[in-house]
C-alpha positions as CSV (number, residue, x, y, z in Angstrom):
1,X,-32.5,119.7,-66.4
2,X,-30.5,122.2,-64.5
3,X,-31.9,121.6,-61.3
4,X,-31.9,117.3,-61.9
5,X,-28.3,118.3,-62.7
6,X,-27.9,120.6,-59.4
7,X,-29.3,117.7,-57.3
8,X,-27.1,114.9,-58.6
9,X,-23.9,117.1,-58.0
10,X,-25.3,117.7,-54.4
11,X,-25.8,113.8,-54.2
12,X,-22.5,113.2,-55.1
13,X,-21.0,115.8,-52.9
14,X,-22.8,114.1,-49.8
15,X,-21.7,110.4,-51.0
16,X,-18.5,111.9,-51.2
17,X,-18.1,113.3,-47.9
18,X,-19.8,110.0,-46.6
19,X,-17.0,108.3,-47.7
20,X,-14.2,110.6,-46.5
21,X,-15.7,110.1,-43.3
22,X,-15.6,106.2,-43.4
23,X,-11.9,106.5,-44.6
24,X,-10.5,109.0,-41.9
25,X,-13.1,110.1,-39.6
26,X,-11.7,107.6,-36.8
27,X,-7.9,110.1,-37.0
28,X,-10.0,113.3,-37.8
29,X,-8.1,115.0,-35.2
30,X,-4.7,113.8,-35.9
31,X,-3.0,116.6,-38.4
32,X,0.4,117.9,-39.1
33,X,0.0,121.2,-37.9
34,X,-2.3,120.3,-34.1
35,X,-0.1,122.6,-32.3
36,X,1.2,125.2,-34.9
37,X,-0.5,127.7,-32.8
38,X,-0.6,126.6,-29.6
39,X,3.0,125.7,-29.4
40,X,5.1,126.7,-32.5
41,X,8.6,126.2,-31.2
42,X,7.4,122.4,-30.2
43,X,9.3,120.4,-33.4
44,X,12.9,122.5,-32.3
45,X,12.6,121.9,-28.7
46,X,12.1,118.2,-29.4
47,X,15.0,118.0,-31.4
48,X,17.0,119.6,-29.4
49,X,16.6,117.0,-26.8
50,X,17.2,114.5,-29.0
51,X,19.8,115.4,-31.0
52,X,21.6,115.9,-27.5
53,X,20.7,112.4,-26.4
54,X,21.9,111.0,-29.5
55,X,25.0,113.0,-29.3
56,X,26.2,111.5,-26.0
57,X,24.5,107.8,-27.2
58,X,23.6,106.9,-31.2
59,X,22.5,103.8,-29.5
60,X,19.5,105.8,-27.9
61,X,17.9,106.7,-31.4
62,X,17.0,103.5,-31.9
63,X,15.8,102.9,-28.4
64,X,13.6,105.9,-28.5
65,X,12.5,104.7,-32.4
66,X,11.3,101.3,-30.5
67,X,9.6,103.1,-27.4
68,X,7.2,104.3,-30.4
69,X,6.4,100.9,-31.9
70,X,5.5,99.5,-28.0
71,X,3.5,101.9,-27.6
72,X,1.5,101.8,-30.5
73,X,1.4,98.4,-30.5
74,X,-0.4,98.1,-27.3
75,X,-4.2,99.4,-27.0
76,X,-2.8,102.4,-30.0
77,X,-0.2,105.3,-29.6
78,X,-1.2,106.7,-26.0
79,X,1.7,106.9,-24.2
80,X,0.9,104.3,-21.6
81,X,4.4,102.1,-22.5
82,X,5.8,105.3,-20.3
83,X,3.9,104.9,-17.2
84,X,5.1,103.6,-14.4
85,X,3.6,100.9,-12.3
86,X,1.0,102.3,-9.1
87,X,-1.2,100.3,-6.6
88,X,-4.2,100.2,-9.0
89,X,-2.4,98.9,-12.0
90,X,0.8,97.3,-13.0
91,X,2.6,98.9,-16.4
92,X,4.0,98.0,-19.6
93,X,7.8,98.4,-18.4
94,X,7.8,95.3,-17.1
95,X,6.0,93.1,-19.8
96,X,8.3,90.6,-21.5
97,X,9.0,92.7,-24.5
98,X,10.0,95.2,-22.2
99,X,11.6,94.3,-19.4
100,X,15.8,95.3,-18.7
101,X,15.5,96.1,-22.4
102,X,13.3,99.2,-23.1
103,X,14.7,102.5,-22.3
104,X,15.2,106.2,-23.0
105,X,12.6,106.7,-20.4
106,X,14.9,109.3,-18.8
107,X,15.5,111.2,-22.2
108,X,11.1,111.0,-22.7
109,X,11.3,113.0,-19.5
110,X,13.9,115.4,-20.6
111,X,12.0,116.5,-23.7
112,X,9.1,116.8,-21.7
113,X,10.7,119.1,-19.6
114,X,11.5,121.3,-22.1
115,X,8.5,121.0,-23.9
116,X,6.6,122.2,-20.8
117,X,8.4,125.4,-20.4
118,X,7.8,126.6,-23.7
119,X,3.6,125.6,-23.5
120,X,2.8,124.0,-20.4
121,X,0.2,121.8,-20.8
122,X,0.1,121.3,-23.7
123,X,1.4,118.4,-25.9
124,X,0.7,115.0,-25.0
125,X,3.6,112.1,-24.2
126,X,1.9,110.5,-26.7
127,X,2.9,113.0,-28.9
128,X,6.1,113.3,-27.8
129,X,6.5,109.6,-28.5
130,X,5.9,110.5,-31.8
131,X,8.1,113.7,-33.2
132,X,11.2,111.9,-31.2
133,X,10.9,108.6,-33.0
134,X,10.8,110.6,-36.6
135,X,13.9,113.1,-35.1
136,X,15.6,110.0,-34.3
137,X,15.1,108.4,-37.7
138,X,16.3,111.6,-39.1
139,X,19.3,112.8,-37.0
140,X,20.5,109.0,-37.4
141,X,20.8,109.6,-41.2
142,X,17.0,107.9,-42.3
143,X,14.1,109.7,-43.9
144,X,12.2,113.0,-42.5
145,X,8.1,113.1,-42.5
146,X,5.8,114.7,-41.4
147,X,4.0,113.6,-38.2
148,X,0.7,113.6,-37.3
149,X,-0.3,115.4,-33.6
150,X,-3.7,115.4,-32.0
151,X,-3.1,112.5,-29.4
152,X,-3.8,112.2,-25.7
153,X,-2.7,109.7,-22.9
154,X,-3.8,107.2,-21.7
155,X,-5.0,107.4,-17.7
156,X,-3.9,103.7,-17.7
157,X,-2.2,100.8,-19.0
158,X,-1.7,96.9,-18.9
159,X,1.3,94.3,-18.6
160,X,-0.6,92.2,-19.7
161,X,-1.5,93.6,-22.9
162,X,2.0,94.9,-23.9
163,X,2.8,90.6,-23.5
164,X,0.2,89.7,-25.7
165,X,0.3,92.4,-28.2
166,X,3.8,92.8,-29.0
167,X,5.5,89.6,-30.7
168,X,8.6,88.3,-29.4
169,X,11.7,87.9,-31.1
170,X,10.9,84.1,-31.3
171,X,7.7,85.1,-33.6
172,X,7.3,83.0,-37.0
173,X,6.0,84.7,-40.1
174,X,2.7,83.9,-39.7
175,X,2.3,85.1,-36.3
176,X,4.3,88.3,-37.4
177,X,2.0,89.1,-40.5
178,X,-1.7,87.7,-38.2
179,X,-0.4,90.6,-35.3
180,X,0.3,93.3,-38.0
181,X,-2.8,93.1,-39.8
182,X,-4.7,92.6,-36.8
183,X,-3.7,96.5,-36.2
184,X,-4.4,97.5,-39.1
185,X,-0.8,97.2,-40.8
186,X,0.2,95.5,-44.3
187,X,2.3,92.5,-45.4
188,X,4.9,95.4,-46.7
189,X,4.4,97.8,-43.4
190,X,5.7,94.8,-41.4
191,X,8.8,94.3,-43.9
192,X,9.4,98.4,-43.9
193,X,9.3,98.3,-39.5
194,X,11.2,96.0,-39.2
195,X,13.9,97.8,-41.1
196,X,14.4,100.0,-37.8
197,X,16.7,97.5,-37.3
198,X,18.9,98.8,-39.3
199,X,20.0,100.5,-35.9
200,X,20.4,99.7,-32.2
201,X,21.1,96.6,-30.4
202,X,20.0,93.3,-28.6
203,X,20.5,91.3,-25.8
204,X,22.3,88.1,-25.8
205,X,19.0,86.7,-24.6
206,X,16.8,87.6,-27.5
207,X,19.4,85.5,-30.3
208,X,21.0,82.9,-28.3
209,X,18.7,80.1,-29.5
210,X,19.0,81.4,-33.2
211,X,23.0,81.3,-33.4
212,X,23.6,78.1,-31.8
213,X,20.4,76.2,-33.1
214,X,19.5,77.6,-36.4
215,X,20.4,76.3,-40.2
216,X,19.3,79.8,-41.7
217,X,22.1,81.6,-40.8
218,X,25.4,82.5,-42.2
219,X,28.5,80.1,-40.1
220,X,30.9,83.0,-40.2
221,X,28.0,85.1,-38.7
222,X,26.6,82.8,-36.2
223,X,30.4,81.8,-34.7
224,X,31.2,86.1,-34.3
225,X,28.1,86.3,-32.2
226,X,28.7,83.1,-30.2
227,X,32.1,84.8,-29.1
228,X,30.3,87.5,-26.7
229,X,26.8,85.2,-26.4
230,X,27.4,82.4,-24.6
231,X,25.3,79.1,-25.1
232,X,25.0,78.6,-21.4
233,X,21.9,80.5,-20.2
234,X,22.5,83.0,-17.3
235,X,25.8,83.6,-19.0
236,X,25.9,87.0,-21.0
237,X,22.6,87.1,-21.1
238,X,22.6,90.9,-21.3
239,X,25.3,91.3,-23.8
240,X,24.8,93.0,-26.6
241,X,24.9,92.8,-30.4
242,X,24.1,95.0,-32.7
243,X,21.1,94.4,-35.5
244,X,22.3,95.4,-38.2
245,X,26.2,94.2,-38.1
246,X,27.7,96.5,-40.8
247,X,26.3,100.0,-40.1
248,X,24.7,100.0,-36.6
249,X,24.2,103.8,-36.2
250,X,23.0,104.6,-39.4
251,X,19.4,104.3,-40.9
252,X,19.6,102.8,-44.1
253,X,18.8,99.5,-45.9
254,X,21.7,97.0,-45.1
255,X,19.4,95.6,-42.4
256,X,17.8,93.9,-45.9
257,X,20.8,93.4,-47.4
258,X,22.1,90.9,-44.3
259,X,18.4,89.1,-44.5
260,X,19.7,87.9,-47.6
261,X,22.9,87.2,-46.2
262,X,21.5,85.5,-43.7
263,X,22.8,87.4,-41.4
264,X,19.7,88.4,-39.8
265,X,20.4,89.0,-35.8
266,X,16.7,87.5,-34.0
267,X,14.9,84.2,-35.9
268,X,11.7,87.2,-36.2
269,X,14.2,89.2,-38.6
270,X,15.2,86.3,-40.6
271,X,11.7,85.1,-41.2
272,X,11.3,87.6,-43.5
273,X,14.1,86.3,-45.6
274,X,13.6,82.5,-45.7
275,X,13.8,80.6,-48.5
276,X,10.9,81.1,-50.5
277,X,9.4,82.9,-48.2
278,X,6.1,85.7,-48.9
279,X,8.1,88.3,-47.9
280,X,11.7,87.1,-49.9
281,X,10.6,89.3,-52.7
282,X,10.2,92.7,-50.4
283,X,13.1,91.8,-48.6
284,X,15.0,91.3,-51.6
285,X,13.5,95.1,-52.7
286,X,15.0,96.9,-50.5
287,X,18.1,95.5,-50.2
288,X,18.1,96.9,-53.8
289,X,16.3,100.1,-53.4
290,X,17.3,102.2,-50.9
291,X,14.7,104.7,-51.7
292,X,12.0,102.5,-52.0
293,X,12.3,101.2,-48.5
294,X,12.4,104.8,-46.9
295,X,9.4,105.6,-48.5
296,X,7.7,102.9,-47.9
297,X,8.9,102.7,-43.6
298,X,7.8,106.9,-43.5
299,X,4.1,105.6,-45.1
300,X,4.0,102.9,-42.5
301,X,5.0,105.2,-39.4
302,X,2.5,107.2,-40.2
303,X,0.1,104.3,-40.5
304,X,1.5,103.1,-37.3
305,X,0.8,106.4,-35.4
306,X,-2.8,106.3,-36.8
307,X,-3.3,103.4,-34.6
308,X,-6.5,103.7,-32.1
309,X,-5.3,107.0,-31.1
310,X,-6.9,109.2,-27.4
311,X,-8.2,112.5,-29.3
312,X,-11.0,115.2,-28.5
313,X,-12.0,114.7,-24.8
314,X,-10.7,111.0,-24.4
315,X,-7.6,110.3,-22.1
316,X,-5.2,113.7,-21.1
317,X,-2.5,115.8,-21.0
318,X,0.0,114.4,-18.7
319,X,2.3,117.2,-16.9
320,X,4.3,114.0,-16.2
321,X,5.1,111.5,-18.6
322,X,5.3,108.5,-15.8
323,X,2.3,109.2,-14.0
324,X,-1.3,110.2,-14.4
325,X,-2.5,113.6,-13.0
């Protein structure tokens, strides 16, 4: 009896660990503590640099927060959004999500920098990617996590790939919630994302048609935006508005709070408050419960940093963030 007994705990140990494996096996290497040893003073020498960069421009937490999601949202978090274009392939920076619009490109190579003198070679871009979006979160008055490390680079990347894989501004629900899930990402992760509206800014060219052609929008709103975004196209087209109009450098959950209001900046924001909506309920959550939306946006940051990550002997180290070795 002892022994059937023995074998069945055995049995269940194995199933067990069988399942683990199905659950995680694909991120085995991504962990909290990759570089505890082999570069301890990594998380303050990141932070550093960004708290700097913030310092001299809040508007750069955001822009280093949405670096993150283009990268992950093309071909998983690899780095490859920072590459620049060579003769044997052309990069993400000048996809349509990207182009005259992503930056903090310089401030990825600052903490680089930095990073490098205290462990050369080292931590990944990838990586880096990854600890400054959370810093920026953080030092912009949001939610602190802990983020998974492990990842490597990517040796290559495609325009093409950040066009199709990142939705535009223009982007219905539907087409929102198909491109989430297809990466692995919730209903509810989408909603909590997009709350890293609650800081930065757009360009005029990303909510023109919204303010002159759309009924889901607040008058008062629409005719304040219209003052620096002309109707004309090719006329302020790089004029910018800020997201979240009440509190534009700080994290919190007004961004939900102006969905309601219709006073969502891009049409892809305010299709998550519309009338009836799938997602009017979440919305409507966290415009409510502060706390509920940071702790649901940490668990889907580190969802979205699980996503088809370069570990083990796949991809690199870059010594440069913009180029290959």
């Amino acid at each position: 009896m002892a022994s059937a007994v023995s074998c069945l705990s055995k049995l269940s140990l194995t199933l067990c660990l069988i399942l683990v494996c199905f659950q995680g096996c694909t991120n085995a290497n991504l962990s909290t503590n990759f570089y505890s040893k082999s570069c301890p003073d990594l998380f303050s020498t990141v932070k550093s640099t960004v708290h700097s960069a913030i310092m001299k421009e809040a508007r750069m937490g955001a822009s280093l927060l949405r670096l993150f999601f283009h990268d992950c949202f093309v071909n998983g978090c690899d780095g490859s959004v920072l590459l620049d274009d060579t003769s044997s392939f052309t990069g993400e920076k000048t996809a349509n999500p990207n182009r005259n619009s992503a930056r903090g490109f310089d401030v990825v190579d600052n903490i680089k920098s930095a990073v490098e003198k205290v462990c050369p070679g080292v931590v990944s871009c990838a990586d880096i990617l990854a600890i400054a979006s959370r810093d920026s979160v953080k030092i912009l008055g949001g939610p602190n996590w802990d983020v998974k490390l492990g990842r490597r680079d990517a040796r290559t990347t495609s325009r093409a790939a950040a066009n199709n894989g990142i939705p535009p501004p223009t982007s219905n629900l539907n087409r929102l919630v198909s491109r989430f899930n297809a990466l692995g990402l919730s209903t509810r992760d989408l909603v909590a994302l997009s709350g890293g509206h609650t800081i930065g800014q757009a360009r005029c060219t990303s909510f023109r048609a919204r303010i002159y052609n759309e009924t889901n929008i607040d008058r008062s709103f629409a005719q304040t935006r219209q003052r620096t975004c002309p109707r004309a196209t090719g006329s302020g087209d790089n004029n910018l508005a800020p997201l979240d109009i009440q509190t534009p450098t700080y994290f919190d959950n007004n961004y939900f709070k102006n969905l309601v209001n219709r006073r969502g900046l891009l049409h892809s924001d305010q299709q998550l408050f519309n009338g009836g909506g799938s997602t009017d309920s979440i919305v409507r959550g966290y415009s409510d419960n502060p706390r509920s939306f940071s702790s649901d946006f940490v668990a889907a940051m580190i969802r979205m940093g699980d996503i088809s990550p370069l570990t083990g002997s796949r991809g690199e180290i870059r010594k440069n963030c913009r180029r290959v070795n």
